[in-house]
Kinemage of the C-alpha trace (Angstrom):
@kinemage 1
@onewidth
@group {chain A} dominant
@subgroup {mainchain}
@vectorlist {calphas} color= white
{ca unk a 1} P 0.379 -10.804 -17.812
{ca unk a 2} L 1.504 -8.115 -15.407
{ca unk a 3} L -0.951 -7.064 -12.018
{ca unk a 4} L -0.830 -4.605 -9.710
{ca unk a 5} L -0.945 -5.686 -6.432
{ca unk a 6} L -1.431 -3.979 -3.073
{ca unk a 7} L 0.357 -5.895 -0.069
{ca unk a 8} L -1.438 -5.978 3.529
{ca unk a 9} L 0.914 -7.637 5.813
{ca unk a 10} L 0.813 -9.154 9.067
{ca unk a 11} L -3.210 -9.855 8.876
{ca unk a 12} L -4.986 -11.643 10.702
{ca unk a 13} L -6.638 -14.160 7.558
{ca unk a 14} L -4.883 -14.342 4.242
{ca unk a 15} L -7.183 -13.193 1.323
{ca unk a 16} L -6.972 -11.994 -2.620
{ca unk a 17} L -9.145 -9.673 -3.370
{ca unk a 18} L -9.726 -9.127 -6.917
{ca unk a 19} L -10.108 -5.014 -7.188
{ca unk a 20} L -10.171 -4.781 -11.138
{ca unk a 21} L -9.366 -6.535 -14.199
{ca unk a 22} L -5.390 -6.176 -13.393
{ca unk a 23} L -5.566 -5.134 -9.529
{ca unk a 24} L -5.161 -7.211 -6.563
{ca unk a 25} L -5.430 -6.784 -3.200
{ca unk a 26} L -3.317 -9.246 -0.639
{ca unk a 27} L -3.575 -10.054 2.655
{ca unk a 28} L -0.839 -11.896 4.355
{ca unk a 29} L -0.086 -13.106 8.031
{ca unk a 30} L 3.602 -12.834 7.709
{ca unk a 31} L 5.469 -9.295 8.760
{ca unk a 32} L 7.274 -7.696 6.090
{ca unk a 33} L 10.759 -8.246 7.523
{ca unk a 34} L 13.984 -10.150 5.199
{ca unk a 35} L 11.568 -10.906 2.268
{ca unk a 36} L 9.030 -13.038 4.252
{ca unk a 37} L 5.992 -11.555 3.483
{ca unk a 38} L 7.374 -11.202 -0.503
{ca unk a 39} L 7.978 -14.734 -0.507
{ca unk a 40} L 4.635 -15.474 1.159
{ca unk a 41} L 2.742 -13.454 -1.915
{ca unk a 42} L 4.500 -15.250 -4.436
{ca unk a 43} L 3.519 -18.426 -3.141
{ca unk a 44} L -0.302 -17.230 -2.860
{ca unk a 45} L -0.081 -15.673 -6.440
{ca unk a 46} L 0.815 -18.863 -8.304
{ca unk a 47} L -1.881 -20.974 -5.824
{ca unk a 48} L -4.281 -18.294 -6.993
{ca unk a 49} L -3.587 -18.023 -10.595
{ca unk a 50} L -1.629 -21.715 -11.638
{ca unk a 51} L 1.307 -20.313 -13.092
{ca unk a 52} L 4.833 -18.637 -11.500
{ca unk a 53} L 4.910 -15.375 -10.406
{ca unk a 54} L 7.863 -12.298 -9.997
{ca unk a 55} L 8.182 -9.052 -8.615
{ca unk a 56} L 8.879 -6.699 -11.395
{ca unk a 57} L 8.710 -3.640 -8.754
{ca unk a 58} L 7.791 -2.627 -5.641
{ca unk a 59} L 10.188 -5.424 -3.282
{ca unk a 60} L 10.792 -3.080 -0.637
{ca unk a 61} L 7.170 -1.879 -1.250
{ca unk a 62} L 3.536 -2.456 -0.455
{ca unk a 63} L 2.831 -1.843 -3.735
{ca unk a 64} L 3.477 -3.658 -6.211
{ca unk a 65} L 4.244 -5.026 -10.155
{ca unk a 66} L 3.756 -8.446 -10.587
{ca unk a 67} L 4.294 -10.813 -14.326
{ca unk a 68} L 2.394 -13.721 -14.024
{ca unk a 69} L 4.222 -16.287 -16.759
């Protein structure tokens, strides 16, 4: 399954909001510097959905492509 999800880093609580069927929203506490915050959002993806996630595109990007496997 592939998402679309909108990064919001260095927040102050870290949330998933659910904007449409295949449209996120993430907010994280880590800064996007050296892959933190991407590493961060993977980690809250597969808590979230129970399965791995990867960035298809978007790594250098607040937006992004996600596949959920």
């Amino acid at each position: 399954m592939k998402i679309s999800v909108k990064v919001v880093p260095n927040a102050k609580e870290e949330k998933i909001l659910k904007i449409s069927d295949k449209s996120y929203k993430v907010y994280l506490k880590e800064k996007a510097e050296k892959g933190k915050a991407n590493k961060r959002l993977l980690f809250l993806l597969k808590k979230f959905f129970g399965r791995e996630a990867v960035i298809l595109k978007g790594k250098l990007s607040r937006m992004k492509e996600i596949l959920i496997k």
